[in-house]
VOTOR-992621 format. One record per residue (C-alpha): residue number from 1; residue in one letter; x, z, y. Coordinates in steps of 0.02 Angstrom, whole numbers, always signed. Layout:
# VOTOR-992621
<NUM,"A",<X,Z,Y>>,
...
# end
This chain:
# VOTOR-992621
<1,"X",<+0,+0,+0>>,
<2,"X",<+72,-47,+151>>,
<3,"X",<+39,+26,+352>>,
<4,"X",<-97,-119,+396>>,
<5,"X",<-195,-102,+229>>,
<6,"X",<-220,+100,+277>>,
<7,"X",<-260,+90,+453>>,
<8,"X",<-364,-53,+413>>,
<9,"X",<-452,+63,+270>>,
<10,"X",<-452,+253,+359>>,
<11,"X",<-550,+130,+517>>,
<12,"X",<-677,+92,+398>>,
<13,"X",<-701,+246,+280>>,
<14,"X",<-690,+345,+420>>,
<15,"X",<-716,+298,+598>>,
<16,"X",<-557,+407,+628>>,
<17,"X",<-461,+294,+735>>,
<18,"X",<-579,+231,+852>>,
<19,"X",<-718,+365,+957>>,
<20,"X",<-889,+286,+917>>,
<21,"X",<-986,+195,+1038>>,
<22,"X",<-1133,+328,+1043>>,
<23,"X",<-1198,+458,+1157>>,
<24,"X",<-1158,+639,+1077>>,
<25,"X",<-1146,+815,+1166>>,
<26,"X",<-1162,+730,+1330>>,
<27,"X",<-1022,+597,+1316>>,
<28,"X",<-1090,+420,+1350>>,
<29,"X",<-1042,+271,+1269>>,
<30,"X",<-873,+225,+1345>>,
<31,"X",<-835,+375,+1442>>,
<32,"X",<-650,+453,+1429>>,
<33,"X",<-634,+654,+1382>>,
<34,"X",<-569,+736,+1534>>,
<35,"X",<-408,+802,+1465>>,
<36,"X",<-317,+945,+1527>>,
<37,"X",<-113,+974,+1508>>,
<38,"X",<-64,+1166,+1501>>,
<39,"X",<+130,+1154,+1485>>,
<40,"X",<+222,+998,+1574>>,
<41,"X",<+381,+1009,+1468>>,
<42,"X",<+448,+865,+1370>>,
<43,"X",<+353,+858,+1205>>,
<44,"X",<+190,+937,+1306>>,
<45,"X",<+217,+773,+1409>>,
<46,"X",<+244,+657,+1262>>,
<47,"X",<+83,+734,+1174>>,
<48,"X",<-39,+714,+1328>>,
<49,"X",<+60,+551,+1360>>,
<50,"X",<-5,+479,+1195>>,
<51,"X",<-179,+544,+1217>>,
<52,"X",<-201,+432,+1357>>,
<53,"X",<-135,+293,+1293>>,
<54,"X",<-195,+289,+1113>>,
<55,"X",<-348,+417,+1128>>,
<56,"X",<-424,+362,+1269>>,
<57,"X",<-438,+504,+1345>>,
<58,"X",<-407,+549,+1550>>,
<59,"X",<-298,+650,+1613>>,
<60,"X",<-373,+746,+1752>>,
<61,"X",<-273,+924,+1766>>,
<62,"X",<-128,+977,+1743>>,
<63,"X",<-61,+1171,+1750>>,
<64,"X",<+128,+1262,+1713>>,
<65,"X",<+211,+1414,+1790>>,
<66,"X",<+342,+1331,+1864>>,
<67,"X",<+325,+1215,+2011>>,
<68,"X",<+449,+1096,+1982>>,
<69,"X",<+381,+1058,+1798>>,
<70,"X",<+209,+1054,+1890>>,
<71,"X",<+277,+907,+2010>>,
<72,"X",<+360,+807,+1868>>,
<73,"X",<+227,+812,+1766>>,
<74,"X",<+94,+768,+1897>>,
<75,"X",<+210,+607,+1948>>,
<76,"X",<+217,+544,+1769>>,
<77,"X",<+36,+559,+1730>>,
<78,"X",<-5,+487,+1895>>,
<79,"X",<+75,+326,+1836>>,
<80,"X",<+8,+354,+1667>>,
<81,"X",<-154,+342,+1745>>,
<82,"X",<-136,+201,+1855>>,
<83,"X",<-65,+90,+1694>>,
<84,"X",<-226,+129,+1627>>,
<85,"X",<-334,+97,+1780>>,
<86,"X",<-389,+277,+1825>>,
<87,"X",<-356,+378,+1977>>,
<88,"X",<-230,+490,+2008>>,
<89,"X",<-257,+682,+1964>>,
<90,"X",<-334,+762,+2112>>,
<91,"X",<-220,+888,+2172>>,
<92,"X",<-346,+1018,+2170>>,
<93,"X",<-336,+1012,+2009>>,
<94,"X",<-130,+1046,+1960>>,
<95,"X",<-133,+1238,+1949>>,
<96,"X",<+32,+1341,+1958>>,
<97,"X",<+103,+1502,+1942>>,
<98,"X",<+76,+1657,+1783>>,
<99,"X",<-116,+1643,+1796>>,
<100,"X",<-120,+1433,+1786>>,
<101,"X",<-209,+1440,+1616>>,
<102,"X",<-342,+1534,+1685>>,
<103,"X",<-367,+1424,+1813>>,
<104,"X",<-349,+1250,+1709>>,
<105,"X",<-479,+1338,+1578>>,
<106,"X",<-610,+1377,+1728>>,
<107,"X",<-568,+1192,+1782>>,
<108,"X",<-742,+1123,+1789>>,
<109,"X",<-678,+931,+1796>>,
<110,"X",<-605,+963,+1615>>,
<111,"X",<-675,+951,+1442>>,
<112,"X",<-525,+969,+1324>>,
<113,"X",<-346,+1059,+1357>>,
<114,"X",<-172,+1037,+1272>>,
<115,"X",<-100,+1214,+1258>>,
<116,"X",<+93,+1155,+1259>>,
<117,"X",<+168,+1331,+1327>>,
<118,"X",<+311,+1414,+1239>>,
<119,"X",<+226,+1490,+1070>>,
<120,"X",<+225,+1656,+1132>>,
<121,"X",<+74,+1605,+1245>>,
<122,"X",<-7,+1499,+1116>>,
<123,"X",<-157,+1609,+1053>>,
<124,"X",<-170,+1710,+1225>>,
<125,"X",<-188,+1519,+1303>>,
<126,"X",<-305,+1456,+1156>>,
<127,"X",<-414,+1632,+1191>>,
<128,"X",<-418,+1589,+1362>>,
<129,"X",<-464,+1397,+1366>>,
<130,"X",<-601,+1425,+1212>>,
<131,"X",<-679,+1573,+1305>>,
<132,"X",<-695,+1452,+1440>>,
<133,"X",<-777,+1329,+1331>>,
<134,"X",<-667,+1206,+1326>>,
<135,"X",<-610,+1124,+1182>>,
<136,"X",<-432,+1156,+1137>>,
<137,"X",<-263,+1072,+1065>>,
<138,"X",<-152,+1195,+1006>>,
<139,"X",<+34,+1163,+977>>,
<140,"X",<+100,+1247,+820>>,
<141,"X",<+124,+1382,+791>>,
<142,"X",<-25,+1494,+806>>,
<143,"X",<+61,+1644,+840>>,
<144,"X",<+241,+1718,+835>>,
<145,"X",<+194,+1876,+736>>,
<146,"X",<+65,+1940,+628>>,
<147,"X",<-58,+2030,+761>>,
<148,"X",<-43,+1877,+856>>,
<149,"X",<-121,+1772,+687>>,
<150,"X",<-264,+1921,+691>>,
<151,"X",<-303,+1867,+859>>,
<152,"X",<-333,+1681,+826>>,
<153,"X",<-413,+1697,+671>>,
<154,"X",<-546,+1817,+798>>,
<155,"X",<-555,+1661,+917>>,
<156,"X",<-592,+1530,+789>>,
<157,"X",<-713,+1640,+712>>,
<158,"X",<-784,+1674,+887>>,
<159,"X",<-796,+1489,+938>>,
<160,"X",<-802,+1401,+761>>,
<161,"X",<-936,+1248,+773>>,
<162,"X",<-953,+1294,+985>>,
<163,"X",<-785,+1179,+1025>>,
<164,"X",<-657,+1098,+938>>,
<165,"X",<-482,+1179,+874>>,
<166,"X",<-340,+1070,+814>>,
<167,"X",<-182,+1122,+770>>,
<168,"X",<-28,+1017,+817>>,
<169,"X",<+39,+963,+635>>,
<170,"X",<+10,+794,+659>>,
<171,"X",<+97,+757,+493>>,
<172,"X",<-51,+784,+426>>,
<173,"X",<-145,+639,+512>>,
<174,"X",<+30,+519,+461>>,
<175,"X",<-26,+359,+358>>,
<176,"X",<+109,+378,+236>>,
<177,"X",<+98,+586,+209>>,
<178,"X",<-110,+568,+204>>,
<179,"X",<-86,+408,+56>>,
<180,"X",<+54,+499,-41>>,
<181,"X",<-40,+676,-22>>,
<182,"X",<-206,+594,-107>>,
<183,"X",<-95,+506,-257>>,
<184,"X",<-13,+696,-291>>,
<185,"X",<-192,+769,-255>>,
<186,"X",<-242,+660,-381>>,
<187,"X",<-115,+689,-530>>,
<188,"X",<-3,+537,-501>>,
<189,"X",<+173,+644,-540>>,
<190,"X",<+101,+759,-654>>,
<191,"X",<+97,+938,-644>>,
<192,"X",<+218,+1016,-477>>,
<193,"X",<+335,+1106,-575>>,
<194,"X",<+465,+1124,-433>>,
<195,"X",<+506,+1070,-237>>,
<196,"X",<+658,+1048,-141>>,
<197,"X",<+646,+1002,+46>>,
<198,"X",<+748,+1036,+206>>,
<199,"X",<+761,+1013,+402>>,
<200,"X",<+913,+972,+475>>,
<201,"X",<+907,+963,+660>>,
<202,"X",<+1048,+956,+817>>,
<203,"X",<+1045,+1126,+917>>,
<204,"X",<+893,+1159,+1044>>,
<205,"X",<+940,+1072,+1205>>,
<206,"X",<+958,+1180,+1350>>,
<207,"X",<+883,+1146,+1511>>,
<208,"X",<+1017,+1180,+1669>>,
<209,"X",<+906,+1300,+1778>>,
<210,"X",<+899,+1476,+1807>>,
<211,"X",<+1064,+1610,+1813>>,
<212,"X",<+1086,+1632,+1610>>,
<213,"X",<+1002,+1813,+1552>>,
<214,"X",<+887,+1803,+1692>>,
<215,"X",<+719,+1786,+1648>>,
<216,"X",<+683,+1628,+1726>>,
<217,"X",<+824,+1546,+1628>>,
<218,"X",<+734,+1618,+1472>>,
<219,"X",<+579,+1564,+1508>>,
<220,"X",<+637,+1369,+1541>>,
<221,"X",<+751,+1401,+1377>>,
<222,"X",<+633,+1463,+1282>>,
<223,"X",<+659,+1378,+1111>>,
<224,"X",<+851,+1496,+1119>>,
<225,"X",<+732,+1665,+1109>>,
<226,"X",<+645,+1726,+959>>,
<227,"X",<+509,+1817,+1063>>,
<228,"X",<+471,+1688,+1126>>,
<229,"X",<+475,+1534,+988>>,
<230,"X",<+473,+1626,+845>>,
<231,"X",<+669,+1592,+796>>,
<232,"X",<+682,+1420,+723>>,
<233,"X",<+587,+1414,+565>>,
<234,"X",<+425,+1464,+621>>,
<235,"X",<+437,+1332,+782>>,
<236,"X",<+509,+1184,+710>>,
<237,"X",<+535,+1211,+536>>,
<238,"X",<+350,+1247,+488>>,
<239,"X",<+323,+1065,+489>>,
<240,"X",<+413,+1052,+318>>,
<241,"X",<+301,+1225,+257>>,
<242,"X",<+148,+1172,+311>>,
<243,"X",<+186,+995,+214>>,
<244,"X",<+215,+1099,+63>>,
<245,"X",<+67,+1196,+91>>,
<246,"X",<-43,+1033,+109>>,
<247,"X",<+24,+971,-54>>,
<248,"X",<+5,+1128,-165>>,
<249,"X",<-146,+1168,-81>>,
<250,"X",<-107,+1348,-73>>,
<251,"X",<+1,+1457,+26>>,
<252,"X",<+162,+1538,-33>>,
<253,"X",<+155,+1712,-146>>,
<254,"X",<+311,+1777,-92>>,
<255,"X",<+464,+1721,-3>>,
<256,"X",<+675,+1755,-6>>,
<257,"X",<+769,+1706,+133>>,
<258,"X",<+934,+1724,+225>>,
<259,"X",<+982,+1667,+383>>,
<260,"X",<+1115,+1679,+518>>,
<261,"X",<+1220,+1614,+682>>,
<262,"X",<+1367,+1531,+614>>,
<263,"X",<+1388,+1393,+711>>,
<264,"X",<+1289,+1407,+887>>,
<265,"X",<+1354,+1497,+1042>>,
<266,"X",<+1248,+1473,+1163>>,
<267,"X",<+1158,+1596,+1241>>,
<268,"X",<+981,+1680,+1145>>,
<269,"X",<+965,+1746,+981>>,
<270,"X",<+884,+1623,+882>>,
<271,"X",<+958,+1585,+705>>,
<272,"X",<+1054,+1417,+681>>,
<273,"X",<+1013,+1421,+490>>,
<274,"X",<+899,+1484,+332>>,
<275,"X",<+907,+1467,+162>>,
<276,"X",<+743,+1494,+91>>,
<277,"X",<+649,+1505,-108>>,
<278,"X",<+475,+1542,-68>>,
<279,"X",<+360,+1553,-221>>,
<280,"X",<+185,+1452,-261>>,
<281,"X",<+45,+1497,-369>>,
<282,"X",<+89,+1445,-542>>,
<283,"X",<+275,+1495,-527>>,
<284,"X",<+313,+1352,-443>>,
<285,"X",<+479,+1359,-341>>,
<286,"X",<+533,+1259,-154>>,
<287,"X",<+704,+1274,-120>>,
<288,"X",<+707,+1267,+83>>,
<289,"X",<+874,+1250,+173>>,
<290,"X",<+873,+1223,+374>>,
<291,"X",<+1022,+1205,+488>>,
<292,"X",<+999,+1183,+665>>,
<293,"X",<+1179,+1155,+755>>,
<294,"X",<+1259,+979,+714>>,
<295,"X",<+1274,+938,+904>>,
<296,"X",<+1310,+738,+842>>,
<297,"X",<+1111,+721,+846>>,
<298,"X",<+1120,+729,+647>>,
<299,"X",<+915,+753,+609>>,
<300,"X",<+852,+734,+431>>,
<301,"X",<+692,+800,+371>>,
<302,"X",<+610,+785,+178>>,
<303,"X",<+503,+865,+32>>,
<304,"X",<+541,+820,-136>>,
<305,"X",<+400,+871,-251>>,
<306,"X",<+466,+865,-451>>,
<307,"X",<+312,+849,-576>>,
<308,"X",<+276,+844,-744>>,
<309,"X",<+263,+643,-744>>,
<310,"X",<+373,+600,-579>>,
<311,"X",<+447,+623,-409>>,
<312,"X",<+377,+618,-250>>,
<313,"X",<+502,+591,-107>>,
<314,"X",<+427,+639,+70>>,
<315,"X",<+552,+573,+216>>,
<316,"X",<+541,+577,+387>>,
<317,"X",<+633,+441,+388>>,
<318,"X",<+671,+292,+236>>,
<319,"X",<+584,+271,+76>>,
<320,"X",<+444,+376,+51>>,
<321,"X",<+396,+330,-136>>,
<322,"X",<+352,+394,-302>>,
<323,"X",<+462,+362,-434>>,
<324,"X",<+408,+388,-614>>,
<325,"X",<+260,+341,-744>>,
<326,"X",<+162,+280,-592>>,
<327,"X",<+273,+216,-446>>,
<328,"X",<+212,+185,-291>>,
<329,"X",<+331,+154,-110>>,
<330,"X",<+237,+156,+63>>,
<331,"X",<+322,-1,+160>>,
<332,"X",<+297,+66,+344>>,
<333,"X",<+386,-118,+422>>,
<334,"X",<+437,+8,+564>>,
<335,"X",<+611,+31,+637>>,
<336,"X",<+754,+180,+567>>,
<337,"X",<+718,+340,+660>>,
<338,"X",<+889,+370,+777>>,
<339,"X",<+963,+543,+831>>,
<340,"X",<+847,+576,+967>>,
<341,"X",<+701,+544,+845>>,
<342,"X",<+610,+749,+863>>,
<343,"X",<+706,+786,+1027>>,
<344,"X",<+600,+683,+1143>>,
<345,"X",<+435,+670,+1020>>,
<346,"X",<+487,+479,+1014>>,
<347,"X",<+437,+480,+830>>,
<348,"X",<+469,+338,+744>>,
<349,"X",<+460,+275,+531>>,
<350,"X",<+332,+370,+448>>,
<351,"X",<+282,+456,+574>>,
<352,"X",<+255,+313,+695>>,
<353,"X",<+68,+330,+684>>,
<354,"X",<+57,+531,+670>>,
<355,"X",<+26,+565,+842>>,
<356,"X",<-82,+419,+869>>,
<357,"X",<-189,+461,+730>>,
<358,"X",<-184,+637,+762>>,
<359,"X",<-247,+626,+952>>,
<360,"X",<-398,+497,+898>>,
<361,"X",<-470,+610,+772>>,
<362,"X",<-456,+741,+875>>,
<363,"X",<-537,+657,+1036>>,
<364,"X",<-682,+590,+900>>,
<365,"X",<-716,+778,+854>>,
<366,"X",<-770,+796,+1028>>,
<367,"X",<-869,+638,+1048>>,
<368,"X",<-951,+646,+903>>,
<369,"X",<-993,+843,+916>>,
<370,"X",<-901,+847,+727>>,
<371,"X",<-799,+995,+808>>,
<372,"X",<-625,+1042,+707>>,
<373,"X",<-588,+1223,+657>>,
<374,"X",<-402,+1202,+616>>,
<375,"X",<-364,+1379,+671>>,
<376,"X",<-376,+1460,+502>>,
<377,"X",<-247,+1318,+406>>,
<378,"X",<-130,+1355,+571>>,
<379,"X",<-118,+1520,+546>>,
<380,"X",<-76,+1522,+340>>,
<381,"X",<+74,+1411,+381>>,
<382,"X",<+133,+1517,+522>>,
<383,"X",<+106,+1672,+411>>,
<384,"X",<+229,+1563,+268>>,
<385,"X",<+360,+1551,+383>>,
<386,"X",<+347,+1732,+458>>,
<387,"X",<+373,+1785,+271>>,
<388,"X",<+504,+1708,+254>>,
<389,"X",<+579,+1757,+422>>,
<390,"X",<+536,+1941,+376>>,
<391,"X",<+625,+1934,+206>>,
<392,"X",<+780,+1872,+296>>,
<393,"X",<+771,+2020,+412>>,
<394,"X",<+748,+2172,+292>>,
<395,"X",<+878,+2086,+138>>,
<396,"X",<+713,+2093,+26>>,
<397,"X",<+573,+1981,-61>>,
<398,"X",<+422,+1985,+39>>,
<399,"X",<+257,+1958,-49>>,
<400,"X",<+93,+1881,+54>>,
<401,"X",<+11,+2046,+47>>,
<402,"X",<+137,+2138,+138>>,
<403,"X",<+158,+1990,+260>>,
<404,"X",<-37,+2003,+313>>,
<405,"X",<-22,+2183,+325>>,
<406,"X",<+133,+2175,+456>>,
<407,"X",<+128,+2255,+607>>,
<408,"X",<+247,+2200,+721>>,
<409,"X",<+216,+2145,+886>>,
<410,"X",<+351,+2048,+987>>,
<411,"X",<+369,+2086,+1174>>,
<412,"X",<+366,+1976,+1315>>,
<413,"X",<+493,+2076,+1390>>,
<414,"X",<+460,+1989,+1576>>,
<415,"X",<+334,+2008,+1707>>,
<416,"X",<+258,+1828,+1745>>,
<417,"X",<+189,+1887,+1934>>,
<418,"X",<+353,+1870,+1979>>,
<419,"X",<+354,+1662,+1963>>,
<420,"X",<+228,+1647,+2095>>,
# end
């Protein structure tokens, strides 16, 4: 099966790639969502970026702490929006300062919102904007610690079926992860028996503002800071977990993990490595390795699932196949992912469609009143990694039980009046 063939086929099955022509919850035929962008950093950019062009969506506000980001990001959409024929965002509506997601949420010229703030904000920002009654786009994760989790799994009880929630693993919504997911859904390697997979990534790339240690500095760097990101397997390696999770269909038992700072110097305290054997239902093994330091723009990302009757290789990038009593290969006719391929959300390969894909069905569950509730799946692949992150901090195996029952709390650490 090749790219065309599945598009052509999800289009049909579906409707997923294109919103209906239909009035539904108040949205004419041909109108645009009024889309709202809370975080103007890079991949918060790239995201609402692709909205617009591939969701057809409008970008009407746009909201971040600091004013600079705020400017940047209301130039770029400005031209975003005049490539597209609409009107520039109404100043009015660019909202700045610690209280800006407030203000976006109460926005009445918005419908939907992109939460794209450092993680630490992300359920805090998703309470706000669904309280609001707005429909919400939530970056992974959904939560840097456990009480955080509790919190969203509150919301989306609170507002399941009122608005939509997705959850920003758009890996899921990939046409050559959804085709090989169905094939091992449906038995074509046998039995899982075992998975390898790993995430090899160049260092997080620091942006030159703020006096290092200050809390400005940490705030614009937030990816270096484990309050804030949730150290580097729960914000970027979860990708890989919640993959696993998708396949198996079940969430890890218990987890084994080491980790470290070998390599990077920079300033924070995130690790720039874990080694990781969390533990499926059945028995059933992944071997997880991450390293997060090759500064040569090295990135390499994969799941291997072994079965019973074949193997199932899951690239980012090259052949994503099945190899065994019934072989399969996905032929994507897209270009080699380069080094910047996750650094600037320019993703390319098998993902080339993810965001795309992810951003229509999205925009649909709006327009169609269909709403998504994709708090719940968010939250048992953050919980994953923050087993695994726990078992690397205490030396110990750390079962699911003992992982829902945590109590720890990161802090902030910074007041946020003081950026106005």
């Amino acid at each position: 099966m090749d790219r065309r063939k599945f598009i052509q086929g999800a289009a049909t099955a579906s409707g997923l790639l294109f919103v209906k022509p239909e009035t539904a919850f108040g949205y004419a035929a041909n109108s645009r969502v009024r889309y709202g962008l809370l975080g103007c950093g890079r991949r918060g950019t790239a995201v609402a970026t692709s909205f617009a062009k591939n969701a057809g969506v409008e970008i009407t506000a746009l909201a971040d702490i600091f004013p600079d980001q705020l400017a940047k990001g209301k130039q770029h959409f400005d031209a975003v929006n005049a490539s597209l024929n609409l009107p520039a965002i109404d100043s009015k509506r660019t909202f700045v300062g610690h209280d800006a997601s407030k203000a976006i949420a109460a926005c009445a010229d918005v419908d939907a919102i992109q939460i794209s703030t450092p993680p630490f904000f992300h359920v805090e920002h998703l309470d706000s904007v669904t309280s609001a009654g707005k429909h919400a786009y939530c970056e992974k994760p959904v939560g840097v610690d456990i009480p955080q989790t509790r919190h969203a799994l509150e919301i989306a009880s609170r507002a399941n079926g009122k608005v939509s929630m997705a959850v920003g693993f758009q890996i899921r919504s990939a046409p050559p992860f959804v085709e090989l997911v169905r094939r091992l859904h449906d038995g074509q390697i046998g039995k899982i028996a075992q998975i390898a997979a790993f995430y090899n990534a160049p260092p997080a790339t620091m942006v030159d503002r703020g006096t290092p240690g200050s809390d400005e500095y940490r705030l614009r760097n937030w990816l270096l800071y484990r309050n804030l990101s949730g150290d580097i397997l729960l914000e970027q390696n979860i990708h890989v977990i919640d993959v696993c999770n998708w396949v198996m269909q079940a969430h890890p038992t218990a987890a084994y993990a080491k980790s470290s700072r070998k390599v990077v110097k920079n300033a924070g305290n995130i690790s720039d490595n874990y080694e990781v054997i969390f533990t499926y239902p059945g028995d059933v093994q992944l071997s997880f390795s991450s390293t997060q330091f090759n500064k040569n723009n090295f990135f390499d990302v994969s799941e291997r699932f072994f079965g019973t009757e074949g193997l199932a290789e899951a690239p980012y990038s090259g052949a994503l196949r099945i190899l065994g009593n019934q072989p399969w290969e996905w032929s994507s006719g897209a270009p080699a992912a380069t080094g910047q391929f996750a650094a600037n959300g320019a993703f390319t390969d098998n993902l080339a469609e993810a965001d795309a894909m992810k951003d229509r069905s999205f925009i649909e569950s709006i327009t169609s009143g269909k709403f998504q509730n994709q708090i719940a799946a968010g939250v048992e692949s953050a919980r994953s990694c923050m087993m695994a992150r726990k078992s690397a901090e205490t030396g110990r195996s750390v079962t699911w039980s003992e992982i829902e029952a945590d109590t720890e709390a990161y802090s902030l650490g910074m007041n946020l009046a003081q950026f106005d």
